[in-house]
C-alpha positions as CSV (number, residue, x, y, z in Angstrom):
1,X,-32.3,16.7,-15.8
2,X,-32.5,13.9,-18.7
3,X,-32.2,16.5,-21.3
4,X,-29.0,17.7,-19.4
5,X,-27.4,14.0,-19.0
6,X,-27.9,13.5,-23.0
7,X,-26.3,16.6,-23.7
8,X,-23.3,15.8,-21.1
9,X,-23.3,12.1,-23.2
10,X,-23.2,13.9,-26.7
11,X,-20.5,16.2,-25.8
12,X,-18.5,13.2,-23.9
13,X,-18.8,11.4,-27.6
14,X,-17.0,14.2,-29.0
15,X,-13.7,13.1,-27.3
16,X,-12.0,9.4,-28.2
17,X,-10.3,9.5,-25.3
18,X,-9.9,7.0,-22.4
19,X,-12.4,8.1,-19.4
20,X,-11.7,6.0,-16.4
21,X,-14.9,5.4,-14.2
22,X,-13.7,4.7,-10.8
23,X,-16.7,3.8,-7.9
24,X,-16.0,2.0,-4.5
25,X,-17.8,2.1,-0.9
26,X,-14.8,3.6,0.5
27,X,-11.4,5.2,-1.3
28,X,-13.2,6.6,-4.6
29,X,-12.3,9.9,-4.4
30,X,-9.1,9.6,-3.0
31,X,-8.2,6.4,-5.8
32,X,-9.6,9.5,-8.2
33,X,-7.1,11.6,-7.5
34,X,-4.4,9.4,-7.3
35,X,-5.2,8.1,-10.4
36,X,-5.1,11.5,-12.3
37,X,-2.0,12.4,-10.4
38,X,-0.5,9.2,-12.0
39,X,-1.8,9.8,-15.4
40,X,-0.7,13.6,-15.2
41,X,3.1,12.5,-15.5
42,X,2.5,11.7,-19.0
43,X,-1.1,13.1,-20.0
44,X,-3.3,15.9,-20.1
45,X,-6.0,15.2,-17.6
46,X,-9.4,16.2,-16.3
47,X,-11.3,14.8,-13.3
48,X,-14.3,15.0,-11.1
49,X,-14.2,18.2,-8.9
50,X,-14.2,17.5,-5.0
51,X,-16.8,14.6,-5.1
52,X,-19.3,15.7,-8.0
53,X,-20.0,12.0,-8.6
54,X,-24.2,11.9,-8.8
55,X,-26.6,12.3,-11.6
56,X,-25.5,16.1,-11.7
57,X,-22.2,16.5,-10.5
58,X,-21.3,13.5,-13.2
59,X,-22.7,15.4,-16.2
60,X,-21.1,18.6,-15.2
61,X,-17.7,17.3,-15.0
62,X,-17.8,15.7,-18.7
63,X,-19.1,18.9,-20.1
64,X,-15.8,21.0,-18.9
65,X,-13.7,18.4,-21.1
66,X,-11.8,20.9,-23.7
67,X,-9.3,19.2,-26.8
68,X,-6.7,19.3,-25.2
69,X,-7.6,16.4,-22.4
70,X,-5.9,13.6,-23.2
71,X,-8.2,11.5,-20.6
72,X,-10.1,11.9,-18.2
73,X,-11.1,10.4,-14.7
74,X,-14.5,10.4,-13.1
75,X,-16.4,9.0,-9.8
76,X,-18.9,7.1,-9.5
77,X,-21.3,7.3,-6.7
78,X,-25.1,5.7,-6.0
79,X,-27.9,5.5,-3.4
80,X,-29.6,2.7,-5.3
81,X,-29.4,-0.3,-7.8
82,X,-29.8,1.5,-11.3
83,X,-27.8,4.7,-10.5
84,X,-24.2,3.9,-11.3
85,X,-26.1,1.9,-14.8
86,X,-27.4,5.6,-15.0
87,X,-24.4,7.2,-14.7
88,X,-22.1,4.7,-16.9
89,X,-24.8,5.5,-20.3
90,X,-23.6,9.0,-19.8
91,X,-20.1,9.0,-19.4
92,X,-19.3,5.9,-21.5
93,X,-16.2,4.6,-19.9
94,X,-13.9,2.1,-21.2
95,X,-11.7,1.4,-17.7
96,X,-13.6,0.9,-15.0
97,X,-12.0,0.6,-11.4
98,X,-13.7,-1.0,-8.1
99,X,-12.3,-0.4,-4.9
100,X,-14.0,-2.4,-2.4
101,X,-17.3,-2.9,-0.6
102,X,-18.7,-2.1,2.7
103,X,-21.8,-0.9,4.2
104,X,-22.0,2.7,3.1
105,X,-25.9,3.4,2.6
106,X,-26.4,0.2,4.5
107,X,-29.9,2.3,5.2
108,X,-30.7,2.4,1.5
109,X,-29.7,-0.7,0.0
110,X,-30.1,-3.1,3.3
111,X,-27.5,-5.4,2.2
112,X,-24.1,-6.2,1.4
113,X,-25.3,-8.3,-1.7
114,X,-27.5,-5.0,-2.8
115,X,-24.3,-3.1,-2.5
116,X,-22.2,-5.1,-4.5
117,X,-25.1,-5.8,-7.1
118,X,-25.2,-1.8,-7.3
119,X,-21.3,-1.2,-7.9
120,X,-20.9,-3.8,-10.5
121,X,-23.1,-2.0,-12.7
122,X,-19.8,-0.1,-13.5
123,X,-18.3,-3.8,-14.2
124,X,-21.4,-5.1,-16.5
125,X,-21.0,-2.3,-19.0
126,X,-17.7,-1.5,-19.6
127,X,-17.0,-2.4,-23.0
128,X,-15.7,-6.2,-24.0
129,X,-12.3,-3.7,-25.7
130,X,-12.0,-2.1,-22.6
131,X,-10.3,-3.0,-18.8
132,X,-11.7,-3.8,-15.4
133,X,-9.5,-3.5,-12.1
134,X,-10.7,-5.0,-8.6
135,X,-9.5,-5.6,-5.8
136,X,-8.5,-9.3,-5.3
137,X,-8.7,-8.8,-1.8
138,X,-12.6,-8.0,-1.7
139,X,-14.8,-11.1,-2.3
140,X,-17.7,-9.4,-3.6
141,X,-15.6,-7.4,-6.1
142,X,-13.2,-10.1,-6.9
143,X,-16.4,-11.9,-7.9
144,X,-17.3,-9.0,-10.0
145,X,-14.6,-10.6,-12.8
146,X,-17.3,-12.5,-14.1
147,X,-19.5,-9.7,-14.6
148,X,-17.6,-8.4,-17.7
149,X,-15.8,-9.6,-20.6
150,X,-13.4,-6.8,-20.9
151,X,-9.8,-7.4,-19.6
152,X,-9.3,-7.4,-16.0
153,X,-6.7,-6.9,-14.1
154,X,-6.8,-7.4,-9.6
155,X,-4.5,-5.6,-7.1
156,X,-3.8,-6.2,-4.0
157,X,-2.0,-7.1,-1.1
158,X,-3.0,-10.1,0.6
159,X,-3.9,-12.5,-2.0
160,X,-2.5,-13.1,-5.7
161,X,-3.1,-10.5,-8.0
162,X,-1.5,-9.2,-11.5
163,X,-0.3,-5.4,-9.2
164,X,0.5,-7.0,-5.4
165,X,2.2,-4.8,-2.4
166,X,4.4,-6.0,-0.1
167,X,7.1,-5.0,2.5
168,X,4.6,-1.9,3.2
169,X,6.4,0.2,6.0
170,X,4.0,3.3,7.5
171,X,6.1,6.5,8.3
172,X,3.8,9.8,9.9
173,X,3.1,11.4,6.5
174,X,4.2,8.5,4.1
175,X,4.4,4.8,2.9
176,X,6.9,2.7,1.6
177,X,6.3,-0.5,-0.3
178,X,7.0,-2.8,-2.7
179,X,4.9,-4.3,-5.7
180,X,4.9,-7.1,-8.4
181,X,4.2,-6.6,-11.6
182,X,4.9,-9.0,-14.8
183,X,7.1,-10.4,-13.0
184,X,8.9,-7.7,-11.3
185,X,9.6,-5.9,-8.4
186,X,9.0,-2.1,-8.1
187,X,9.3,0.3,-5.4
188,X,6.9,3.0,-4.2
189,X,6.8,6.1,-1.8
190,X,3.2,7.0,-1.4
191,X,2.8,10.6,0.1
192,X,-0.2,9.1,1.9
193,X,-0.6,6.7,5.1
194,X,-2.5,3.8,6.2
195,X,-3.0,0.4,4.1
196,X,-6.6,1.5,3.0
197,X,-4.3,4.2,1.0
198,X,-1.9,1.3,-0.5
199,X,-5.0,-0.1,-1.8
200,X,-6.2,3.0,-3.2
201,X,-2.3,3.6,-4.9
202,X,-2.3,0.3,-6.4
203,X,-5.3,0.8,-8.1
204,X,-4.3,3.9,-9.8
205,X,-0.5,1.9,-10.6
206,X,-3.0,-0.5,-12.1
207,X,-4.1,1.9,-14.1
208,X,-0.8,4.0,-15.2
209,X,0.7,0.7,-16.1
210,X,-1.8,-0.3,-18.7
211,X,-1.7,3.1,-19.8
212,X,2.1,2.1,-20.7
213,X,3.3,4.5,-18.1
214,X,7.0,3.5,-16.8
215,X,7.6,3.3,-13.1
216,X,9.6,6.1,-13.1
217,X,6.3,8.4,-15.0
218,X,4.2,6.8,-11.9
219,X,6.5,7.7,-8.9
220,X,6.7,11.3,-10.3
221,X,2.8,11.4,-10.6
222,X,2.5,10.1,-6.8
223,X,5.2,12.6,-5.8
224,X,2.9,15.4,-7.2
225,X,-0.3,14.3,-5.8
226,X,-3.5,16.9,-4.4
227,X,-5.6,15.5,-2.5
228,X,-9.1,16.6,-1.8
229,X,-10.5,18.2,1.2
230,X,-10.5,16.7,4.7
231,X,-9.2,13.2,3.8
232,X,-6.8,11.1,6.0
233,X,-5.0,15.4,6.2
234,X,-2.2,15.1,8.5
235,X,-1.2,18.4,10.1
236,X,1.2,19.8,13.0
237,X,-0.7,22.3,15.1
238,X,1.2,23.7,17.9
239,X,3.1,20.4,19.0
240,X,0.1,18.2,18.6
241,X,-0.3,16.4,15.2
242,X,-4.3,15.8,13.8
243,X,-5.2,13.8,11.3
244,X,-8.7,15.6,9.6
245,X,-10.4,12.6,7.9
246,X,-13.6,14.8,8.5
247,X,-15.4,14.1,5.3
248,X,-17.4,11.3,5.8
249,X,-17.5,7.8,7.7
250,X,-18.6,4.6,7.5
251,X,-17.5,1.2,9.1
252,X,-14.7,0.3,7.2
253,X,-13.7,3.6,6.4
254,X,-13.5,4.4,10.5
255,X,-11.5,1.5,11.0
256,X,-9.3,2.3,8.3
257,X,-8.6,5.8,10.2
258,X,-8.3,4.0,13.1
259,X,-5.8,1.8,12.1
260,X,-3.5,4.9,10.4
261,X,-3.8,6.7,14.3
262,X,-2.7,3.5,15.6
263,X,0.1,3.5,13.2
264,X,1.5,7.1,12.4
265,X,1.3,8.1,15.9
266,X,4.5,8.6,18.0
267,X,3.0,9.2,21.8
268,X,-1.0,9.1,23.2
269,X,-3.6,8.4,20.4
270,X,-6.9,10.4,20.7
271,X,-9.8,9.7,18.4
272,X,-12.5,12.1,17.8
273,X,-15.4,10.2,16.7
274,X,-18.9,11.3,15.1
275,X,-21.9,9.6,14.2
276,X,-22.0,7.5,11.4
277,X,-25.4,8.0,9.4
278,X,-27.3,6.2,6.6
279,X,-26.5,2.1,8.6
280,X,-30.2,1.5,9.1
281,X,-31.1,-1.5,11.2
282,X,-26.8,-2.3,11.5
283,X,-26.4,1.2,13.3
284,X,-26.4,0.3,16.7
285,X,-24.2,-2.7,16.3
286,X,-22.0,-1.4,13.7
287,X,-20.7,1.8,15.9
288,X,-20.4,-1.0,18.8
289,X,-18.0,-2.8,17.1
290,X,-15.7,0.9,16.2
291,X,-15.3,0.3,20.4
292,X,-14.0,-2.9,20.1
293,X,-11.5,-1.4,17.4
294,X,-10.5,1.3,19.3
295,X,-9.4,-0.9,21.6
296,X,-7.8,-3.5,19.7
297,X,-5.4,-0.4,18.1
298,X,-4.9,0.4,22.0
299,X,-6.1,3.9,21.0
300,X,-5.9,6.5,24.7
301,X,-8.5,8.5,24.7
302,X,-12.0,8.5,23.0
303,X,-14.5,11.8,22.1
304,X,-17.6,10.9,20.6
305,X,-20.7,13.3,19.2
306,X,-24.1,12.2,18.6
307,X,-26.1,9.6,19.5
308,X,-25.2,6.8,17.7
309,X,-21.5,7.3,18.4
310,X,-22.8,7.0,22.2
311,X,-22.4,2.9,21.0
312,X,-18.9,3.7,20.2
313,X,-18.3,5.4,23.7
314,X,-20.2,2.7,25.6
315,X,-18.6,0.3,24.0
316,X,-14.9,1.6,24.2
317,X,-15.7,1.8,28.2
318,X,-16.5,-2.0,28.4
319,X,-13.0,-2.7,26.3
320,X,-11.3,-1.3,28.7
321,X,-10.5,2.2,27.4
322,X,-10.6,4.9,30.5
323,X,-10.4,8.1,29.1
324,X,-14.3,7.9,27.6
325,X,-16.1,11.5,26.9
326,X,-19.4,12.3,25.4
327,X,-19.4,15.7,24.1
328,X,-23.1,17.6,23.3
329,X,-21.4,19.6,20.3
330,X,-18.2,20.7,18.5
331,X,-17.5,23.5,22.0
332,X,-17.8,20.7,24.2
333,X,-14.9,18.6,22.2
334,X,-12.7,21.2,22.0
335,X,-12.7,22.2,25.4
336,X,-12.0,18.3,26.8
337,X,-8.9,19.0,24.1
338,X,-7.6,21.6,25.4
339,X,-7.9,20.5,28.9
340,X,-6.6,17.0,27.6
341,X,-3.9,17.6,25.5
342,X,-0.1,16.7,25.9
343,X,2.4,17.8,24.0
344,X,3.3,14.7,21.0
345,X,-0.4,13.9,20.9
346,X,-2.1,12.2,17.9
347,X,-5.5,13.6,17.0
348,X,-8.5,11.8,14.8
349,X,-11.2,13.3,13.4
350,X,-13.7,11.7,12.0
351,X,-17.4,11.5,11.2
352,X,-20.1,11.2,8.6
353,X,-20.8,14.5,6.6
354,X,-23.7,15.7,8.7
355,X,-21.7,15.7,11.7
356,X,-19.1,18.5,10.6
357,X,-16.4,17.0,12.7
358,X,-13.7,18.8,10.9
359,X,-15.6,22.2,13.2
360,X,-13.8,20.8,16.8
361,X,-10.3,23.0,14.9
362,X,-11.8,25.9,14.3
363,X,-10.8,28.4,17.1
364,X,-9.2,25.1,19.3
365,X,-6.1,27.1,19.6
């Protein structure tokens, strides 16, 4: 495995091009592809497959880099402190991007504080000629600032920062808003919903724009964007729309798709809920609180598989949601569907990898 990662550093020192290390609790991939999407209006660009973002996955993407890249944009995962240090000797970035921090691998790193101490590793080596971009609107990486010397830029939407959004207006498969920028005012149509995603877009607009990418280059690289699997999908089924954020989960990342049901959905809301794995000792509480959320987007009905997501159930119940069901597996869920369904329904899925969620479509219709 070592002798592999030096090779995959050697070859990556063949290229003087920019490669953009992007890394985040929640958003990485999809800020990933965003980002290429952006960059592709004006460059040649290659980028992590799917989510190949380890100690494997990260050397195997650099060694498919050919001449004619122009850049290249890679993801940064971890399951400890040390592995995204790791990761950044191999691929040698010069931009670095943070998206936020939240308790993905809770079980692992059994803090917040670990967490954010393991992300800015991406911050601490990215060299003093190169750029940093956080989000302003995340303490712990807003705090990350200090952890570099390079030039950083911040985006966000609820406190100053150099790319801000405003006037955002959610639509069923898009969003409309508005950012600063140097001063001015800029308009965006994002083919994606949900303000987690706005965050996600400005980082990427972060990144065009110090690439000297006009507005114009940036819209057409939006307009053009592929997505990968099973994340925040929105598809029509039969008269009922479902929105497969199947992937994975964690706390921040289910309210996020919460939030989007609450907000793209025309008639009833249903959510669809898996476990959420890896919280350790936070577990219990942290799928209580998803309850409290459901309620507080005045989401209809509630489906939840496993037995941590029994929290979530038990939880919605006592908020005052009355459509509650515990299903024993994927069958169970997809026959309370199709006994439950109305016609104009919005439908979440959503769980942590192990849990397969995106399995409650197959054969529902």
């Amino acid at each position: 495995l070592e002798a592999y990662q030096k090779i995959a550093c050697c070859y990556r020192r063949r290229f003087d091009i920019p490669v953009i290390a992007i890394t985040g609790s929640n958003g990485k991939t999809t800020t990933k592809d965003l980002t290429a999407s952006v960059l592709s209006s004006k460059y040649n660009v290659h980028k992590t497959n799917a989510n190949f973002n380890n100690e494997i996955g990260l050397p195997f993407t650099l060694l498919q880099l050919h001449q004619e890249h122009d850049v290249a944009v890679v993801e940064m995962g971890m399951r400890g402190i040390g592995h995204i240090k790791d990761l950044m000797n191999i691929a040698e970035p010069n931009i670095g991007v943070v998206t936020n921090v939240g308790e993905t691998h809770m079980e692992l790193l059994g803090s917040i504080d670990n967490i954010a101490q393991a992300k800015g590793e991406l911050v601490e080596d990215i060299p003093e000629s190169g750029l940093v971009i956080l989000n302003a609107d995340d303490e712990h990486v807003k705090k990350m600032a200090h952890k570099t010397k390079a030039k950083v830029i911040f985006f966000g939407i609820d406190n100053d920062a150099d790319v801000k959004a405003f006037n955002i207006k959610y639509f069923e498969t898009n969003t409309l808003f508005d950012f600063s920028y140097g001063g001015k005012i800029y308009k965006c149509k994002l083919p994606l919903v949900g303000k987690h995603n706005v965050y996600n877009a400005l980082a990427a607009i972060a990144v065009g724009l110090d690439m000297k990418l006009t507005v114009e280059e940036i819209q057409k690289g939006l307009d053009k964007l592929s997505l990968s699997a099973m994340r925040l999908a929105v598809m029509k089924i039969k008269g009922y729309t479902f929105i497969n954020d199947a992937y994975n989960a964690s706390p921040m990342s289910m309210k996020a798709a919460i939030e989007s049901l609450n907000t793209i959905a025309a008639k009833r809301k249903i959510a669809v809920l898996g476990d959420m794995l890896e919280l350790g000792s936070i577990s219990a509480e942290a799928h209580r609180k998803i309850g409290d959320i459901l309620a507080d987007n005045n989401i209809d009905m509630v489906i939840t598989l496993g037995e941590q997501a029994k929290n979530i159930s038990d939880q919605a119940r006592r908020s005052g949601i009355s459509e509650v069901y515990e299903a024993k597996d994927h069958e169970e869920i997809k026959n309370i569907l199709k006994l439950n369904l109305q016609t104009g329904d919005t439908v979440l899925l959503k769980g942590s990898r192990g849990m397969k969620m995106e399995k409650t479509l197959e054969g529902l219709f």
